[in-house]
N, C-alpha and C positions, 0 to 999 in steps of 0.2 A: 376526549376519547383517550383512556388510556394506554399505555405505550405496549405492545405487541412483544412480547419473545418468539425472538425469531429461530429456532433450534439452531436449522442450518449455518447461519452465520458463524454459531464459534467453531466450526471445521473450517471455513471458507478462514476465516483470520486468523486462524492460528497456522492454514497452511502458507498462507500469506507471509505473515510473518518470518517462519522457518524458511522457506524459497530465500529473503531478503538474508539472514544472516548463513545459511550455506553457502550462496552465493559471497558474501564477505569473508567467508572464511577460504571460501576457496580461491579467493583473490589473495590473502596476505597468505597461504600455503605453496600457493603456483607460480604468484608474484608475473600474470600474462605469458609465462614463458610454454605451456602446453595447449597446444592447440584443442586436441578433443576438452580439454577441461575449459576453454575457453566457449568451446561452443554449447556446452551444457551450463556455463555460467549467463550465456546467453537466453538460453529458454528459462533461465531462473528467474528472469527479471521481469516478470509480471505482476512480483509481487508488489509490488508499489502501487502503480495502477489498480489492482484489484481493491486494494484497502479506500480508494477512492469511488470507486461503483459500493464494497460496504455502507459506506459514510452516510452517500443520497440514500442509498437504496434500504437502509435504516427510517430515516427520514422521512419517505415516500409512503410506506409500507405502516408505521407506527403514529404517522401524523396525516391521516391524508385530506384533511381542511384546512388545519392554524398550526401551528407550532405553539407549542407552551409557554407560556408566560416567563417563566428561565430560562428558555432555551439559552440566550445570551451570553445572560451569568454564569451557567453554569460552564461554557464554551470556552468560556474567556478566563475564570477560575483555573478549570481544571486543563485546559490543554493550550493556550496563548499564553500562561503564566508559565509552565513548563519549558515552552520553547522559547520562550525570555531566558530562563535560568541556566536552560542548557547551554545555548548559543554563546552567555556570559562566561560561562564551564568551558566550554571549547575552546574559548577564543584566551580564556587563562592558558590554557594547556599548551594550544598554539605556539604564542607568545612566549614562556616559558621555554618550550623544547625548541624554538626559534631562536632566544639569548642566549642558551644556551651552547647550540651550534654556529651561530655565526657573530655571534657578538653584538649584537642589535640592541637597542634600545627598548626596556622592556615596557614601558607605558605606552610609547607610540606604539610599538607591534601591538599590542594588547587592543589599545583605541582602532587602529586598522583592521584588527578583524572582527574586534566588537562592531562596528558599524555594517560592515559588510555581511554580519552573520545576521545580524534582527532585522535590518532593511533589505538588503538582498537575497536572505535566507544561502547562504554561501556556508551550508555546512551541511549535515543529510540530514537534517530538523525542515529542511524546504517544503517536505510534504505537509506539512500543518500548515504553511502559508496556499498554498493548494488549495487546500479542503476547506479554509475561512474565506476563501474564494466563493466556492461551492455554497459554501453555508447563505451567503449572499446574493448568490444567484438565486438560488432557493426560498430566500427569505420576499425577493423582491419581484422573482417571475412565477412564483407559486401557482398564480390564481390565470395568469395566461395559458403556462402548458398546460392545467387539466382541460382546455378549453380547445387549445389547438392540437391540428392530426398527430399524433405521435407518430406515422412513417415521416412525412414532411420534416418535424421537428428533428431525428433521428438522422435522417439522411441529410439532411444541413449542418448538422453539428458533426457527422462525420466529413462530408466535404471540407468545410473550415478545418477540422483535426488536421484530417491528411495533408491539406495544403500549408499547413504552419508547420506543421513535422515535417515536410517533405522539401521547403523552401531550407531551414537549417540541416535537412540530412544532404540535400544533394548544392545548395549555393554556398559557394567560399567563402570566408569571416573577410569581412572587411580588414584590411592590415593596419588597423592601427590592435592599441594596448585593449581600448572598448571594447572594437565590434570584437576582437578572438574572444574576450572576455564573455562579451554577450552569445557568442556559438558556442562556448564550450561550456557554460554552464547556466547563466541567468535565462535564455530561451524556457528552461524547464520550468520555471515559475509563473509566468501567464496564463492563464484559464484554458487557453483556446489548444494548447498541446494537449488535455485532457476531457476537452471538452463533451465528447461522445459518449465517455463513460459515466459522465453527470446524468447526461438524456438518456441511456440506457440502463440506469440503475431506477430513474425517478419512476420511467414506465413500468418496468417491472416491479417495483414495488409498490406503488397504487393501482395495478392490474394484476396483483398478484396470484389471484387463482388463474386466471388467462395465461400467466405467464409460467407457471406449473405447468399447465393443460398445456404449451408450447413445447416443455422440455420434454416431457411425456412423448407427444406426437411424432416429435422429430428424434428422436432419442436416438436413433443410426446415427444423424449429421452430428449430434450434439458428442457422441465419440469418438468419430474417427475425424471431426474437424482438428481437433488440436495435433494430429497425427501428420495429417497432411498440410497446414498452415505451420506446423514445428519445421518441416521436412522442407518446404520454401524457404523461411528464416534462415534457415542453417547453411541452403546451399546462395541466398545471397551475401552472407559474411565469407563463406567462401570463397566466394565470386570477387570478393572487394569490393562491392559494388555500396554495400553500407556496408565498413567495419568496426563501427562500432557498435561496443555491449552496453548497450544500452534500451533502456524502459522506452524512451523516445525516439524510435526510429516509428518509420509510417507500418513497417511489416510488424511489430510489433501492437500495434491496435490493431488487429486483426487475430495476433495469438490467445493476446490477452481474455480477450474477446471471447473464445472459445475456450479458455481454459476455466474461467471464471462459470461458463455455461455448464461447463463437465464439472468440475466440484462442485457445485449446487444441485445436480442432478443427483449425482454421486450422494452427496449430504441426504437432499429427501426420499432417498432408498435406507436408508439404515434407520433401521430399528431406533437406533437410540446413537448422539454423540457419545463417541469415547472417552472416558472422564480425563484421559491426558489433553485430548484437544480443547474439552472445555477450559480445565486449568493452565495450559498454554495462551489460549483469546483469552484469559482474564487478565495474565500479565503483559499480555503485544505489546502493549503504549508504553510499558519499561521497556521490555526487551528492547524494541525498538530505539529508544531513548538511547540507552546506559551500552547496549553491547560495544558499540566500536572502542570505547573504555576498555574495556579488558580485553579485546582483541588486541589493541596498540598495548599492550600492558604484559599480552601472552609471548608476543610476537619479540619484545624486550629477553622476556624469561626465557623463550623456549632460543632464541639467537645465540643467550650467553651459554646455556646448561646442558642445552642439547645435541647431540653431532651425530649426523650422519643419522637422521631419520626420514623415511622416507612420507614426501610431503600428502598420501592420501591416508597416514595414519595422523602425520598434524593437520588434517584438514577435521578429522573427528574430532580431536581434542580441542583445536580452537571452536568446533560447534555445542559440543555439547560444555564444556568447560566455560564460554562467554555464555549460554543459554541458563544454565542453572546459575553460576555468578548474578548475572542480568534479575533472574527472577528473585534470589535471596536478596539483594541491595533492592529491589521494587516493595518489595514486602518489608522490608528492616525500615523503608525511609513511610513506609505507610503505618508504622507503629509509632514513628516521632512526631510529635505536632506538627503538622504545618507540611510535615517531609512528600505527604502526595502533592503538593505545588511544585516541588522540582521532578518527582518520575513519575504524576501522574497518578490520578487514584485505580485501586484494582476495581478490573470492570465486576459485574455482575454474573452468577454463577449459574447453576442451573442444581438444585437439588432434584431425588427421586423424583417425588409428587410432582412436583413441576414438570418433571422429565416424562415423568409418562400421561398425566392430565394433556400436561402442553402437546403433545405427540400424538395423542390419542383426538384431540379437539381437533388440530390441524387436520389431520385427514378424513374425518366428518366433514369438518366445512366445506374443502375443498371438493371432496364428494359431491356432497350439495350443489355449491356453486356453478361447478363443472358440468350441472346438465343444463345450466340457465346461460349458458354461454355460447351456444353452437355458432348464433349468428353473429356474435362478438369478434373482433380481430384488434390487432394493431393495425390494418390500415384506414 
């Protein structure tokens, strides 16, 4: 079966995307010291997770019996070679700006956080080890979930979620050098902290007119949820109760959740995507990659040259200034041989004809489909 364009999705990653580096930016502009800025960094952090409901929900939706015969290669090429080279990149950088300041040894630092960046994923490239998670789950429980209830499935993979989020958000690090190690960063890498967004992506995307016909139906809940679940979030970092800003707290699958439903809704009400956000989701897998580069690079420049500027006019500059940086180095290393192995090939576009066929086809079908579905559910 050939693979599906899915319109919606280049708003959904590209807004993705953008949440993750304003969210960076506004971290190396505020530097944690403003509170409101804090708690709007906080609702920023969906983006991560969303790019992981993408992922399946690509998958679900454009494959919904086998996977392609390159699924693999092409996986392993284009997005496990990248996070090889990166983590190689970082871990120079590290090391580097570590001999630098303290005088260290530069092949051991180097080798120290080499190992810790490809095996531990111990740098923000973790989300690829994530998603070849997924990929794997996918590959190997395919043919059981179309088989078993999706509420059942749904509702145990969010039980599991919330109880491994909720075990590192509220239980203290074991006090050695490990366990703090394991609370404050390696927890994010096991399947099971994201697990509900896999089963939520897979359903909706191989029931995908149902799950149209869902956003549709419910379309009050579907807006004013992210309103009223942002509005809990906010007043438990208040609280102290979870303070950290972080993708993986438990209140956080639950924003995410609803936010990802409102921009998908949002998406299949427009006429047509905005050719910025298409051309944004074509370069996400750089941006993503390449920006903390010239963040840490801006953040040098703007330290030595600049005085006395106030930090929500450097929060624009370190956004858009690492956003178009990010996308020219994406594009310059997709014109050298070989250069999409280290940031990744540009994704795929969407021209007119495709823009309005695809657009126009989609809601026929769905049309269609939507009357043969009354007695259909998720449960």
């Amino acid at each position: 079966m050939p693979k599906k364009l899915i319109n919606e999705i280049f708003l959904m990653r590209s807004v993705a995307c953008l949440s993750i580096l304003l969210l960076h930016s506004l971290a190396r502009a505020y530097a944690d010291e403003n509170h409101i800025v804090n708690l709007v960094r906080l609702l920023l952090t969906f983006g991560t997770p969303t790019f992981i409901f993408i992922s399946e929900f690509i998958l679900a939706r454009s494959y919904p019996q086998e996977l392609p015969s390159n699924f693999w290669s092409k996986r392993l090429k284009f997005i496990m070679v990248p996070y090889i080279l990166f983590g190689t990149f970082y871990a120079f950088l590290k090391s580097f700006e570590q001999t630098g300041e303290l005088g260290n040894n530069f092949m051991g630092a180097f080798g120290h956080f080499l190992w810790r960046h490809l095996l531990l994923g111990d740098y923000h490239g973790y989300f690829i080890l994530v998603i070849f998670q997924f990929y794997l789950l996918h590959y190997f429980f395919h043919n059981y979930l179309k088989r078993w209830k999706p509420s059942y499935v749904m509702a145990t993979a969010l039980l599991i979620n919330l109880l491994y989020l909720g075990f590192f958000n509220f239980v203290k690090p074991y006090p050695t050098e490990i366990g703090i190690y394991i609370w404050e960063k390696f927890y994010w890498i096991p399947f099971f902290g994201w697990l509900f967004y896999f089963t939520l992506a897979y359903y909706c995307g191989r029931n995908f007119t149902l799950f149209i016909n869902h956003l549709n139906k419910y379309s009050k809940c579907v807006i004013i949820s992210p309103i009223l679940i942002g509005f809990i979030c906010l007043s438990l970092y208040d609280s102290d109760l979870i303070k950290s800003i972080s993708s993986k707290r438990v209140d956080m699958l639950f924003f995410t959740t609803s936010m990802i439903l409102l921009i998908y809704y949002i998406a299949a009400k427009l006429p047509r995507v905005p050719k910025v956000f298409v051309w944004i989701s074509q370069y996400s897998f750089g941006i993503y990659l390449i920006h903390p580069v010239f963040l840490a690079i801006l953040y040098v420049v703007f330290k030595r040259f600049l005085f006395d500027i106030h930090p929500s006019l450097l929060t624009i500059l370190y956004f858009f200034s690492s956003l178009l940086l990010s996308i020219a180095s994406t594009f310059v290393l997709n014109k050298i041989p070989y250069g999409y192995y280290f940031a990744g090939k540009i994704a795929v576009g969407i021209n007119e004809k495709q823009r309005k066929k695809g657009s126009l086809t989609d809601r026929k079908t769905i049309r269609g489909e939507v009357r043969n579905i009354n007695k259909t559910t998720f449960l």
